[in-house]
C-alpha positions as a printed NumPy array, in Angstrom:
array([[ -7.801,  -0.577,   2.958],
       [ -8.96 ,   3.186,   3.073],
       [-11.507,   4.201,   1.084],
       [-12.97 ,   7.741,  -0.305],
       [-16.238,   8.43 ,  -0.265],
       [-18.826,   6.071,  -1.997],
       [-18.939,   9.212,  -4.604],
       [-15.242,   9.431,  -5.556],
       [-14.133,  12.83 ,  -7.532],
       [-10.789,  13.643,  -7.166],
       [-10.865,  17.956,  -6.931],
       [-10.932,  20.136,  -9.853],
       [ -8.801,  22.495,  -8.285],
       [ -5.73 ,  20.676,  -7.459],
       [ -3.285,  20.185, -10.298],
       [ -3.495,  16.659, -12.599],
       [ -0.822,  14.277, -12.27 ],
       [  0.334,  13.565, -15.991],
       [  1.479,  10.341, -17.581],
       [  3.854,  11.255, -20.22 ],
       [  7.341,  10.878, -21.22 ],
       [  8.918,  11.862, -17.924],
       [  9.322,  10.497, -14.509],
       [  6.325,   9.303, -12.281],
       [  6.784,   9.688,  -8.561],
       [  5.707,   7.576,  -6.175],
       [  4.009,  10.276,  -4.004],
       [  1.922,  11.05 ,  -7.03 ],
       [  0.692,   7.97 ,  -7.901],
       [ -0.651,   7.62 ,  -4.158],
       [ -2.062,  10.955,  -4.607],
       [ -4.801,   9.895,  -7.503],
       [ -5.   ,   6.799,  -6.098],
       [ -6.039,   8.275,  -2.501],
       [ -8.561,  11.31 ,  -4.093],
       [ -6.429,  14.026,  -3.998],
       [ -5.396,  15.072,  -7.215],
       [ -7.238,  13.762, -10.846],
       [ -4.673,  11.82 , -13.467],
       [ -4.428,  13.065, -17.074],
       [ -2.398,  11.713, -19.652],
       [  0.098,  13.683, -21.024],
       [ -0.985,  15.154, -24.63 ],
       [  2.087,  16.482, -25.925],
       [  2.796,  16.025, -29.454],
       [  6.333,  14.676, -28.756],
       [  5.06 ,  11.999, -26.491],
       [  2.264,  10.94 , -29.073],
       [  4.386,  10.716, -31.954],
       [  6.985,   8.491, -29.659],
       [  3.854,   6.04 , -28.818],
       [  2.697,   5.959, -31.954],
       [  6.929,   4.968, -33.454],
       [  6.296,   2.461, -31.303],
       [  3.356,   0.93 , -32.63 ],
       [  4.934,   1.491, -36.378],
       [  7.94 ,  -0.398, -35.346],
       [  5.777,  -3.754, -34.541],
       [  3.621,  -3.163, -38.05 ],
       [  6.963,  -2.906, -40.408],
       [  8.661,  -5.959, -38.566],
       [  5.142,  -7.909, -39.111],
       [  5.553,  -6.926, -43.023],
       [  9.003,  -8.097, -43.316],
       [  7.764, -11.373, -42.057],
       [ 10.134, -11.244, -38.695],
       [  8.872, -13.541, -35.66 ],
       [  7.56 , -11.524, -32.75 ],
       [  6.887, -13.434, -29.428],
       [  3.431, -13.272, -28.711],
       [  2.762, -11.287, -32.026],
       [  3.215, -14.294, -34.282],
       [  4.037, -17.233, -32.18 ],
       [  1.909, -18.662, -28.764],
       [  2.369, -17.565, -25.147],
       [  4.292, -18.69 , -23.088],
       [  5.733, -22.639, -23.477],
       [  3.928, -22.424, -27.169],
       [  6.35 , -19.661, -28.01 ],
       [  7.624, -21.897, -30.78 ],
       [  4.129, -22.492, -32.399],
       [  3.637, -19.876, -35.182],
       [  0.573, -18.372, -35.533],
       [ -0.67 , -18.154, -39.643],
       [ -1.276, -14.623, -40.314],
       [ -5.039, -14.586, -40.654],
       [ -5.346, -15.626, -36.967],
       [ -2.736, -12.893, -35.619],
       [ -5.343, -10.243, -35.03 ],
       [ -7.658, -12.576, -32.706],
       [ -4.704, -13.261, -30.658],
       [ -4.896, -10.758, -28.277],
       [ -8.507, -11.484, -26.948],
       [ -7.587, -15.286, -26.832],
       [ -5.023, -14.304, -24.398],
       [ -7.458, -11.716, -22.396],
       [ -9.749, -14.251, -22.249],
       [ -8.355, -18.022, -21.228],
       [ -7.042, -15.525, -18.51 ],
       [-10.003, -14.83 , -16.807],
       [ -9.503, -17.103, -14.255],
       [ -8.99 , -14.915, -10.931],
       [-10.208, -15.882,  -7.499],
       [-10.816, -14.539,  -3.851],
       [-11.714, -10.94 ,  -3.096],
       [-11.93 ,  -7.743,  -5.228],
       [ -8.915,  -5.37 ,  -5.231],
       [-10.889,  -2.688,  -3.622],
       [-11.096,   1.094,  -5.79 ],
       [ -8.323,   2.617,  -4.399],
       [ -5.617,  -0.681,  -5.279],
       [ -7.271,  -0.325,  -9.124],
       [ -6.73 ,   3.205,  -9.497],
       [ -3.399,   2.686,  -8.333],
       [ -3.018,  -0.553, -10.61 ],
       [ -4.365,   1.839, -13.581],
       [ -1.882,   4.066, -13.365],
       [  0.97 ,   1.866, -12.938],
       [  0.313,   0.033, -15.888],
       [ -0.993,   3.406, -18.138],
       [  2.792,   5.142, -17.21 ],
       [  4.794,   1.557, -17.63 ],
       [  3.124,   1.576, -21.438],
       [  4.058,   5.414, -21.547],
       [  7.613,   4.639, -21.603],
       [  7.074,   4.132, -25.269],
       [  8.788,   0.876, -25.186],
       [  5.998,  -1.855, -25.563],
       [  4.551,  -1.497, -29.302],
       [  1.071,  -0.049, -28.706],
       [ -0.538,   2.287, -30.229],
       [ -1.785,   5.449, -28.289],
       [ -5.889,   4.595, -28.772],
       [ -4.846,   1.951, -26.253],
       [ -3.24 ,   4.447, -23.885],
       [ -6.111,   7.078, -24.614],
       [ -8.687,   4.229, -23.435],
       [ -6.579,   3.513, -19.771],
       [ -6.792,   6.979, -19.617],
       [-10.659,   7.556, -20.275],
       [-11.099,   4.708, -17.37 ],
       [ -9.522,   6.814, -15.048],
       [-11.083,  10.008, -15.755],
       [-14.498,   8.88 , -15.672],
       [-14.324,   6.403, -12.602],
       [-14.799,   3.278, -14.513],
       [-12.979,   0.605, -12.519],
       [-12.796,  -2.951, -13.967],
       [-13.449,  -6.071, -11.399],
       [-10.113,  -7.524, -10.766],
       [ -9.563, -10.759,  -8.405],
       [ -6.84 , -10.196,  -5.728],
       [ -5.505, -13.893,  -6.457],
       [ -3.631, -16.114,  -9.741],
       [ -0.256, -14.037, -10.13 ],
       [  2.865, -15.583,  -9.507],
       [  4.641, -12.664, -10.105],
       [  6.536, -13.537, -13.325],
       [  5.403, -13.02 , -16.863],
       [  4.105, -10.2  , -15.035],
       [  0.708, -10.041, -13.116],
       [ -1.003, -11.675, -16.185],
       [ -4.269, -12.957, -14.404],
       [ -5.473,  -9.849, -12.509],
       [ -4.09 ,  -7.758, -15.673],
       [ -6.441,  -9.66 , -18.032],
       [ -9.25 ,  -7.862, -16.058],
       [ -8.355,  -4.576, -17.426],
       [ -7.35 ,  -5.949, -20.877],
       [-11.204,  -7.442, -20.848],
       [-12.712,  -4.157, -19.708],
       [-11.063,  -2.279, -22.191],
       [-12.676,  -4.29 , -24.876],
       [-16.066,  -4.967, -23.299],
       [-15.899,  -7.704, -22.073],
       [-16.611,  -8.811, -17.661],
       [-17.562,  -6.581, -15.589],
       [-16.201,  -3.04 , -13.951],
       [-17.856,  -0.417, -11.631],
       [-19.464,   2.911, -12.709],
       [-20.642,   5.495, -10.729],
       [-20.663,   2.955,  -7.714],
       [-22.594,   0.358,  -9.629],
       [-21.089,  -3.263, -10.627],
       [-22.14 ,  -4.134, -14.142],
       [-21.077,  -5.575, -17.359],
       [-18.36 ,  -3.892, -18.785],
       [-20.081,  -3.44 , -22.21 ],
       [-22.731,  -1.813, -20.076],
       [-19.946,   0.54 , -18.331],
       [-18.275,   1.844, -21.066],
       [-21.291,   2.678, -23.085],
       [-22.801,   4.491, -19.873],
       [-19.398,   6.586, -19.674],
       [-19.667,   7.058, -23.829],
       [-16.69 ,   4.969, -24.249],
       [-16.679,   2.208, -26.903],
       [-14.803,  -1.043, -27.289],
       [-11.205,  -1.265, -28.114],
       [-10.33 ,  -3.774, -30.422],
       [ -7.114,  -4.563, -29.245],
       [ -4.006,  -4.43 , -32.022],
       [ -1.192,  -7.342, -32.592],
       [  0.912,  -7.343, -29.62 ],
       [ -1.461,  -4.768, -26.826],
       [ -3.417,  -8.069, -25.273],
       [  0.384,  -8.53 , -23.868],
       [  1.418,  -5.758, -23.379],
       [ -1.59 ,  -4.637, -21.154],
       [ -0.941,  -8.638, -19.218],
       [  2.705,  -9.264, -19.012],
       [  4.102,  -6.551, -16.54 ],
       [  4.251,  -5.743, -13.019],
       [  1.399,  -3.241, -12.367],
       [ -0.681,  -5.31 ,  -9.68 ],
       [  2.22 ,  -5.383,  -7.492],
       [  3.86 ,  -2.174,  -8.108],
       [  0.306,  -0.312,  -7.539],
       [ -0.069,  -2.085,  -4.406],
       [  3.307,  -1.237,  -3.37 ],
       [  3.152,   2.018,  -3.696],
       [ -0.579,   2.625,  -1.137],
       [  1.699,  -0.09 ,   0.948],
       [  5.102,   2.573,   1.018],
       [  2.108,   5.379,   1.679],
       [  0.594,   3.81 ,   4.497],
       [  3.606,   2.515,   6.154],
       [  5.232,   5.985,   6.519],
       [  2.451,   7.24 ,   7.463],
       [  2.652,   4.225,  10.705],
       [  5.964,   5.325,  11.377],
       [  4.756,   8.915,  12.308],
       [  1.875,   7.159,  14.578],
       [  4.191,   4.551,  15.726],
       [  6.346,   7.887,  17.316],
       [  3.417,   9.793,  18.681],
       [  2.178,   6.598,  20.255],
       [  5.331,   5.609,  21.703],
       [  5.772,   9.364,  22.981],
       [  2.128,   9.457,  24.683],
       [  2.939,   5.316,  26.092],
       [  6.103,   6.78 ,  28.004],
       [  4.329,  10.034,  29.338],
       [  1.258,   7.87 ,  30.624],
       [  4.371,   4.972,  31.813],
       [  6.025,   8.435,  33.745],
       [  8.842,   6.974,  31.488],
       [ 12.159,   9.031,  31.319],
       [ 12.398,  11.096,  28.384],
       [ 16.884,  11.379,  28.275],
       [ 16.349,   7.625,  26.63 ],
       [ 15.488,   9.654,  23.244],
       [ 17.693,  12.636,  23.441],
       [ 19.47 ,  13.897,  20.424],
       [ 22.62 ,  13.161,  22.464],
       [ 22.497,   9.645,  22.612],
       [ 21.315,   8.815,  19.729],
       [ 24.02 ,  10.834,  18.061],
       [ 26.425,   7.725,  18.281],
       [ 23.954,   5.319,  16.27 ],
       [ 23.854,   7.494,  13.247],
       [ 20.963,   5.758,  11.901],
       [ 19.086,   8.504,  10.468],
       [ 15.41 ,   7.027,  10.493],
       [ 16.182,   6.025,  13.83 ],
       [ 17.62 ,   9.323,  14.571],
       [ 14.926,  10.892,  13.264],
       [ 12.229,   8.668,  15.158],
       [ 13.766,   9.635,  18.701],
       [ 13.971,  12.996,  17.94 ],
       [  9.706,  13.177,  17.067],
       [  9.6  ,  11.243,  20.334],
       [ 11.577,  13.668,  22.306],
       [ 10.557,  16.283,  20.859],
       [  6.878,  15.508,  22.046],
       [  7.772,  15.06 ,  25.902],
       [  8.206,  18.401,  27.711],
       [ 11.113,  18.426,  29.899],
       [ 10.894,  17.648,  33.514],
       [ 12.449,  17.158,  36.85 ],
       [ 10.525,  14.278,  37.709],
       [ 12.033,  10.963,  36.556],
       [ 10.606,   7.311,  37.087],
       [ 11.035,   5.42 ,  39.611],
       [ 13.029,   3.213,  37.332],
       [ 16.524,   3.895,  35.91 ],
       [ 15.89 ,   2.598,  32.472],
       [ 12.064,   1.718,  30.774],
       [ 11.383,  -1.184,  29.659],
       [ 12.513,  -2.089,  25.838],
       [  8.71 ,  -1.37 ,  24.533],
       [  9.346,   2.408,  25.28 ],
       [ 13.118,   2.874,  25.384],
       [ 14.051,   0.849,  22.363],
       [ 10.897,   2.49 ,  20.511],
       [ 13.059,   4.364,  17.9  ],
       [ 15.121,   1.163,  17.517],
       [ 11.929,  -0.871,  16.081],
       [ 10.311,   2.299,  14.236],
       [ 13.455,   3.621,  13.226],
       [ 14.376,  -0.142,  10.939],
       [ 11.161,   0.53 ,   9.207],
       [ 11.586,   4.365,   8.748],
       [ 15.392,   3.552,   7.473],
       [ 14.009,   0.792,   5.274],
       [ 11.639,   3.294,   3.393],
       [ 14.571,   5.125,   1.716],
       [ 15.397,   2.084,  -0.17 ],
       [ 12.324,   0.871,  -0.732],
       [ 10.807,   3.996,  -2.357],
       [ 13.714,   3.87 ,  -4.864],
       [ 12.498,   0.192,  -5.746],
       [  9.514,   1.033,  -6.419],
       [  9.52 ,   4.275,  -7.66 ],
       [ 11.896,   2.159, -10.396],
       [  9.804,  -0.458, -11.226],
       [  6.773,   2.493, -11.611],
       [  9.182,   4.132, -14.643],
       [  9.882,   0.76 , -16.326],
       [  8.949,  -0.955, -19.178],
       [  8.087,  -4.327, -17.631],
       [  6.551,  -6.309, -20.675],
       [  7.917,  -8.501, -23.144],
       [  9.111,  -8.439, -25.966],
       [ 10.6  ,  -4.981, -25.803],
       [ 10.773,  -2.354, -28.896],
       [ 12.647,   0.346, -29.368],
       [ 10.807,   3.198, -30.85 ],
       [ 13.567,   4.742, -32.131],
       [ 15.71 ,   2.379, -33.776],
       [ 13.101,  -0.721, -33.891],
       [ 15.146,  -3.162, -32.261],
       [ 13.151,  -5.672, -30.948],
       [ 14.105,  -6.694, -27.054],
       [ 13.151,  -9.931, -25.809],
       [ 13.779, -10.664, -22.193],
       [ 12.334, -10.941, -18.49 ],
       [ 11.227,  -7.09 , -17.354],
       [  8.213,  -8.607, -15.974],
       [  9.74 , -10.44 , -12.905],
       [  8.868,  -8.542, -10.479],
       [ 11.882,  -9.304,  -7.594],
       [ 12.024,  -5.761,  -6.476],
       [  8.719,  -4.979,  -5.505],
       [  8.68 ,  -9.304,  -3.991],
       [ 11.715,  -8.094,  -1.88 ],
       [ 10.805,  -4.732,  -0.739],
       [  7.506,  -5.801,   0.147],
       [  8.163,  -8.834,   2.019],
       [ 10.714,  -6.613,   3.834],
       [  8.584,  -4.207,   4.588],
       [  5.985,  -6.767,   6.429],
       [  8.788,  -8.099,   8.599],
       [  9.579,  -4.174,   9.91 ],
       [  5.745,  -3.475,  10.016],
       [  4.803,  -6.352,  11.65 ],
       [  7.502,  -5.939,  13.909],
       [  6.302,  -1.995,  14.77 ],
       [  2.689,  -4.136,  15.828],
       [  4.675,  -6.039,  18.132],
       [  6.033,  -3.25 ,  19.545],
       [  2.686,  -1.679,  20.044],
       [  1.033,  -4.717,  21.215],
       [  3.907,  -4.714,  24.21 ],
       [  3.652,  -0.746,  25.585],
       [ -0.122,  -1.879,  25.677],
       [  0.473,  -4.725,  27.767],
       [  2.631,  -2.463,  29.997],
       [ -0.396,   0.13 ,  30.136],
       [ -2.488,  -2.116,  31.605],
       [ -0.786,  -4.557,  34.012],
       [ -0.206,  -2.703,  37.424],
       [  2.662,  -4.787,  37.907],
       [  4.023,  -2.525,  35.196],
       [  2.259,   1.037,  34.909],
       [  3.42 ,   3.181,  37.916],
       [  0.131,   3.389,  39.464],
       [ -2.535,   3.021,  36.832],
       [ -5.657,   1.094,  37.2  ],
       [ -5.871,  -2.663,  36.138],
       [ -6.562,  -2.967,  32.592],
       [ -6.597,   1.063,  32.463],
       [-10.441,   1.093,  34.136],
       [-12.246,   4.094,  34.736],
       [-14.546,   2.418,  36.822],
       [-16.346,   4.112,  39.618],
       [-15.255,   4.067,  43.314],
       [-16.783,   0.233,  44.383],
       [-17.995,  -1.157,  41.036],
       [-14.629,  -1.943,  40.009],
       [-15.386,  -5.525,  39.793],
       [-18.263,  -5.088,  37.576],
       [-16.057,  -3.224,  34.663],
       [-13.183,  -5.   ,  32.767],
       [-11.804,  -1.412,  31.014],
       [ -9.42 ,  -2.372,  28.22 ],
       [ -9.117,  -5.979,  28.706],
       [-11.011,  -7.599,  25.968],
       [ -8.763,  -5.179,  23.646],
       [ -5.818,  -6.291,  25.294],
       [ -6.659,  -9.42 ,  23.919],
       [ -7.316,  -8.669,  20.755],
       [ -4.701,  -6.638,  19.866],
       [ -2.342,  -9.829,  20.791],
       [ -4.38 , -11.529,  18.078],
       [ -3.801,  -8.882,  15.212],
       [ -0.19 ,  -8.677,  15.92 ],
       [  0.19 , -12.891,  15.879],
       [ -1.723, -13.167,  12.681],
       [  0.846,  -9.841,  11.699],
       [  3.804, -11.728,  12.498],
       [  3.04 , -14.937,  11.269],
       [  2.363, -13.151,   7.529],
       [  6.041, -11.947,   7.858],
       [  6.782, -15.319,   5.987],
       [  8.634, -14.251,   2.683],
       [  6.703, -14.417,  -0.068],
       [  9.458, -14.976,  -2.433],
       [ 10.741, -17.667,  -1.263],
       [  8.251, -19.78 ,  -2.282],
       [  9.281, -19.908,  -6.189],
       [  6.722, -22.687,  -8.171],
       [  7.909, -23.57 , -11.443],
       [  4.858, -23.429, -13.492],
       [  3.332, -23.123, -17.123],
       [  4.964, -26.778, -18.407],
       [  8.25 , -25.177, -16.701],
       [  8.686, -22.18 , -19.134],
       [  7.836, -20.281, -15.761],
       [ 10.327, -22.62 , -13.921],
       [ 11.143, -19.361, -11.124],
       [  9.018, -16.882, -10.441],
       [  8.901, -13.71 ,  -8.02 ],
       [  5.846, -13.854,  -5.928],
       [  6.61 , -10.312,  -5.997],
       [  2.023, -10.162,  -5.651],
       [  1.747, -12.148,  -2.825],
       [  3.932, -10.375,  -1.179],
       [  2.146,  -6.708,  -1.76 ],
       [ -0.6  ,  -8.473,  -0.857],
       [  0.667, -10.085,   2.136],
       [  2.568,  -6.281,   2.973],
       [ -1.15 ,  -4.418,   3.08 ],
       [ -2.931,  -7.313,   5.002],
       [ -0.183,  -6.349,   7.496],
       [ -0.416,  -3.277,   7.325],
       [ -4.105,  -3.115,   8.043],
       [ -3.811,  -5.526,  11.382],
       [ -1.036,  -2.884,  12.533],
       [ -3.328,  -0.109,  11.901],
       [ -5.72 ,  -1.989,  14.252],
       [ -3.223,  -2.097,  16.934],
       [ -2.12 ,   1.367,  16.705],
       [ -6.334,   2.071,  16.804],
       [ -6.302,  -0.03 ,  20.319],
       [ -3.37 ,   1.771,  20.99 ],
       [ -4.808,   5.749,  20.32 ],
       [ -7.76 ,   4.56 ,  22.348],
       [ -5.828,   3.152,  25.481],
       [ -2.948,   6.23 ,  25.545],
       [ -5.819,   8.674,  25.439],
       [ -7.53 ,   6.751,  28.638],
       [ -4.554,   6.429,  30.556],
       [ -2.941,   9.856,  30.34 ],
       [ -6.893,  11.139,  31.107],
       [ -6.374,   8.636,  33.623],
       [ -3.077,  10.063,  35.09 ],
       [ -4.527,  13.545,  34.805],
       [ -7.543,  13.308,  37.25 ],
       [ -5.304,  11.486,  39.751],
       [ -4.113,  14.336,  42.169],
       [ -1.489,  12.551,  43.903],
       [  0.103,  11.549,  40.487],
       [  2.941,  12.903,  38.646],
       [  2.042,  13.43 ,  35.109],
       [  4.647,  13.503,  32.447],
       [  3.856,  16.343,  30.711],
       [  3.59 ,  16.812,  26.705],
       [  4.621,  19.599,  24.52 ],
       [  1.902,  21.727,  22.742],
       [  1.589,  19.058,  19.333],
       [  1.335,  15.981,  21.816],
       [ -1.214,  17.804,  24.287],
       [ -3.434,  18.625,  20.956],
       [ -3.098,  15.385,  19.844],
       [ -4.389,  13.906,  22.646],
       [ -7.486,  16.359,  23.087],
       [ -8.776,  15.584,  19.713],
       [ -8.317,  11.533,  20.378],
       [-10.347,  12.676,  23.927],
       [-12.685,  14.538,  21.643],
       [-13.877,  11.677,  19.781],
       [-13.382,   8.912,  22.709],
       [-14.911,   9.488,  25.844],
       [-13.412,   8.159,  28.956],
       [-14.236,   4.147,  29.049],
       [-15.756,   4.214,  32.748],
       [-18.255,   1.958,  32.425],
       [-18.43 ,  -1.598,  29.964],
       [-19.171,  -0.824,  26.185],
       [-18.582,  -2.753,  22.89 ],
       [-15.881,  -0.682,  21.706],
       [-15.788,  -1.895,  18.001],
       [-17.232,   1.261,  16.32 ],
       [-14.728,   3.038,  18.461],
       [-11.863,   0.888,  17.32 ],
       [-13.861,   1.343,  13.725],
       [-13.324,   5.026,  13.493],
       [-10.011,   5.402,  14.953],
       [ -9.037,   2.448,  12.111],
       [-10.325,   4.575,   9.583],
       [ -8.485,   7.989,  10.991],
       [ -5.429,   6.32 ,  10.48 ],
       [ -5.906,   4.78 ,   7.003],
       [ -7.137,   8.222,   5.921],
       [ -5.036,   9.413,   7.515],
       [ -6.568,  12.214,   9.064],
       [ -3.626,  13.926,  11.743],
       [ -0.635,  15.803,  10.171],
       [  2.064,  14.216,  12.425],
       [  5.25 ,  15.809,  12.591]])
């Protein structure tokens, strides 16, 4: 996943994005979450006094003696077992704590800045009981870096992301660990570095900070970022594959494309088009292979897709996912399932299947690049190879391979996630949303697709440089955006003549895409 720089400050001079009482867009989110603009919360005395009728509501129930899931009865399948009142207040930090039980890799900084602010605006919507210390403390993480440790596995995806949540709940309080200023240390150790103190959480904020769909939504968001992003590269690449194919550019013309009113699709034939210059010279074949003239077919499902999918998850962002529910206005008290996260499960398992699907595509104009059987005149395996040491160089066939082994492991991840239901927690649990594993599942995707389309910026720039110092060949030629393009890939790859490990190359064109560096289209 894409990382700032070890020093992360987002810049003074672009303006905050602000939790508060209105709408949080998606765009936004990714925007703290990627370095480009700080988070605030929102300070207005309308939205304070809402949070804080919130936490009043839970205090006067508790003094008329009402039962409150969670507040005064167990988690969970103990929901029936009342809790005497002198034990209420511990609660909380029993729940934070027999929840500490997350394994595998670290959500890297960027998926816990976006999981910070998911959770900090789903608690702004006023409707889960806590008081606004709690949502002054998220905030004070935020703003001063302070990132708490959270495992990537142990959510199902149903009573909310409760294990990786209980990371943040600790921090909060002082308890694991979190990193400051680029250091990992206790989290007692943290907050007193930043001049933060302990929270001691109040009756019902251990679940609300646990039971809600943050981890997922946060990932889903840098997951909706990065895979619009692919679709723009997925175009470009395709355009630069058919001018270095001499492909035929009518097979994206507005014309045609006009009677399959798909408008992602449209849209994806039309970059595509619009980055081939007009010519008179057509391939020797009457149609291209699928790989190049179905390209906005493939791109276009995914671009399509993203419509629908932002809405999702934008939603899910601006909901109050916990439970129970209270109504700061009237203090009705709302119990229910808001933490299921099926949304984000669906779009995100969706979204891997069109992803991994836009690798495949990839992985094929690459395999047409290099074969002569297929590539109108190109060398084998796209080799730059001096005049008699051709057998001695190998050019991009070692890549060739591996890019067949990102897209595989791509494809086989397109499993769905949420099908895969496991009734858990003595069956109180009994169906449950994966919605977690399959954000997780939708970056991991994401990130072997990225590789391709690196292999794939590295082998358009050597065959159109390729084309270009051939005198007897016809070159497609590019518009002005395309030809730029490929002088600044040309810029930063030199021409593969002779054998070279080709990882770092791979390595920085990776990390060009993820931060993504080109303004395309």
């Amino acid at each position: 996943m894409s990382e700032p720089s070890p020093h992360f400050q987002s810049p003074t001079n672009a303006p905050p994005v602000l939790i508060g009482s209105h709408r949080l867009a998606l765009g936004d989110l990714v925007a703290y979450a990627r370095g480009a603009r700080p988070l605030r919360l929102d300070s207005a005395p309308a939205f304070r006094a809402r949070i804080a009728a919130g936490a009043a509501q839970v205090m006067r129930r508790l003094e008329q003696g009402e039962m409150i899931y969670g507040v005064t009865t167990g988690y969970g399948d103990n929901c029936e077992v009342k809790v005497p009142p002198e034990a209420m207040a511990d609660l909380p930090l029993h729940l934070t704590r027999y929840h500490g039980c997350g394994m595998g890799r670290d959500f890297p900084p960027q998926a816990v800045r976006s999981i910070l602010a998911a959770r900090l605006n789903s608690l702004a919507r006023g409707f889960s009981g806590v008081r606004w210390e709690l949502l002054e403390q998220v905030a004070a993480l935020i703003e001063h870096e302070l990132l708490p440790r959270i495992p990537e596995e142990g959510s199902v995806g149903a009573s909310g992301d409760l294990t990786p949540l209980s990371y943040l709940a600790a921090v909060l309080v002082g308890e694991r660990e979190a990193s400051y200023r680029d250091r990992l240390m206790p989290a007692a150790e943290a907050l007193a570095a930043a001049g933060l103190r302990p929270l001691r959480l109040a009756r019902k904020e251990g679940l609300a900070l646990m039971n809600g769909t943050a981890v997922m939504t946060g990932l889903a968001c840098l997951a909706w970022d990065r895979a619009e992003y692919l679709t723009r590269l997925a175009a470009r690449l395709s355009a630069l594959a058919s001018a270095a194919l001499q492909g035929r550019r009518g097979h994206f013309s507005p014309r045609l494309f006009a009677a399959k009113p798909h408008a992602g699709q449209n849209q994806v034939a039309n970059w595509i088009y619009e980055d081939l210059a007009p010519s008179d010279d057509e391939s020797r074949r009457l149609q291209d292979r699928y790989s190049i003239r179905c390209a906005p077919h493939v791109i276009g499902v995914l671009r399509d897709a993203l419509g629908w999918m932002a809405k999702d998850v934008e939603n899910e962002l601006n909901s109050a996912n916990d439970n129970p529910l209270i109504d700061p206005d009237t203090g009705e008290l709302l119990h229910g399932g808001h933490f299921y996260g099926g949304h984000i499960g669906f779009a995100m398992d969706a979204l891997k299947t069109a992803v991994a699907s836009v690798a495949d595509l990839l992985d094929r104009q690459l395999a047409l690049l290099v074969d002569t059987r297929y590539n109108n005149g190109l060398p084998q395996n796209l080799s730059a190879a001096p005049a008699g040491e051709g057998m001695l160089h190998h050019g991009f066939k070692a890549v060739q391979i591996a890019v067949s082994a990102w897209t595989a492991e791509a494809l086989k991840l397109t499993m769905p996630a949420t099908s895969f239901s496991r009734s858990t927690e003595c069956h109180n649990q009994d169906k449950v949303s994966m919605g977690t594993i399959a954000a997780r599942d939708a970056l991991r995707v994401l990130e072997l697709t990225e590789q391709v389309a690196a292999a794939q910026l590295l082998a358009c720039r050597q065959a159109i440089a390729l084309r270009e110092r051939d005198p007897g060949a016809a070159v497609r030629p590019l518009t002005a955006a395309a030809q730029d393009f490929v002088g600044e890939l040309a810029a930063a790859f030199p021409l593969l003549e002779a054998d070279r490990a080709l990882e770092s190359d791979l390595r920085a064109m990776l990390a060009a895409i993820q931060d993504q560096r080109w303004k395309l289209y």
